[in-house]
C-alpha positions as CSV (number, residue, x, y, z in Angstrom):
1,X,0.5,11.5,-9.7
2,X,1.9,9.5,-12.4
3,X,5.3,10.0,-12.9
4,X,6.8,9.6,-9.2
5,X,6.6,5.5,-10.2
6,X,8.1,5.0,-13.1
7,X,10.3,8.0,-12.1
8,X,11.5,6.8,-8.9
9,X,11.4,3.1,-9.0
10,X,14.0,2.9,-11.7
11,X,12.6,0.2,-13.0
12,X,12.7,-0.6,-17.3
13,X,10.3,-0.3,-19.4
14,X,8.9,2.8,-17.4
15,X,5.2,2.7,-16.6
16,X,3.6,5.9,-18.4
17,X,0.5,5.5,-16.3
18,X,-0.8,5.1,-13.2
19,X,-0.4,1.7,-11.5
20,X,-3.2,-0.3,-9.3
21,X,-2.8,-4.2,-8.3
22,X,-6.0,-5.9,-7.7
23,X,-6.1,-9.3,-6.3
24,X,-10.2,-10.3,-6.5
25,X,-9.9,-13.5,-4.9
26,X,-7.9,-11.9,-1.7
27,X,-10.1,-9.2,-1.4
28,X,-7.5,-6.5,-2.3
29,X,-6.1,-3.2,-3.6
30,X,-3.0,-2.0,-3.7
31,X,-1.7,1.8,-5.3
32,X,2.1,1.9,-5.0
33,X,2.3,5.8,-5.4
34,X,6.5,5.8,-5.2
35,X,9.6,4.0,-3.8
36,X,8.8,5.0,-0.8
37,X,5.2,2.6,-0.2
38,X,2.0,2.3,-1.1
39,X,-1.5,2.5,-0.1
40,X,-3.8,-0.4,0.4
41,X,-8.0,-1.2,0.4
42,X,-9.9,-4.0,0.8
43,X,-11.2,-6.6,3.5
44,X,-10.9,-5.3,6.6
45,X,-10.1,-9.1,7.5
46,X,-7.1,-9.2,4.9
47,X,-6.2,-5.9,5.7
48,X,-5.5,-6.7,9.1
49,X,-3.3,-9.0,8.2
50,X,-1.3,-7.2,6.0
51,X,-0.9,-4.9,9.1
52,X,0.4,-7.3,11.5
53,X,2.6,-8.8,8.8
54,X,4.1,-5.4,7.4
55,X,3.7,-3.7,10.6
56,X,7.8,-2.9,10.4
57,X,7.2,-1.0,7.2
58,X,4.4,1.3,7.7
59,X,4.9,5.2,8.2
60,X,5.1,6.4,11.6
61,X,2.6,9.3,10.0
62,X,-0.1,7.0,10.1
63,X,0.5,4.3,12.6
64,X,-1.9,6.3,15.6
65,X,-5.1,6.5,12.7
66,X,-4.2,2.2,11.6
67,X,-3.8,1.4,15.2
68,X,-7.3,2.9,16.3
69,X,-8.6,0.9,13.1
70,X,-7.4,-2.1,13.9
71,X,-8.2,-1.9,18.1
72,X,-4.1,-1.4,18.3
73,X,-3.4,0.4,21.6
């Protein structure tokens, strides 16, 4: 979906595409898909941190599927 970032986000100029931040060197993906969050991909190693740093702001929706992932019980 493209429009739900530059639509939501409010943000100017208005991104007429869709957006993907790669950091190579930290081994990471990320898709911000609305104002609401984003999805990430990468090393598992970095990924886990991002979890345990950002653990606050991830969707209840998912938390039981990243908790098995990352040996959360």
């Amino acid at each position: 979906a493209v429009g739900p970032v530059r639509a939501e986000l409010g943000v100017r100029p208005r991104l007429l595409a869709g957006l993907h931040i790669a950091d190579p060197a930290g081994g990471i993906l990320l898709h911000p898909y609305d104002d609401r969050g984003m999805d990430a991909a990468g090393d598992p190693a970095r990924l886990g941190e991002l979890y345990h740093r950002f653990t606050a702001y991830l969707l209840d929706h998912d938390r039981a599927r990243m908790d098995a992932w990352f040996g959360i019980r």
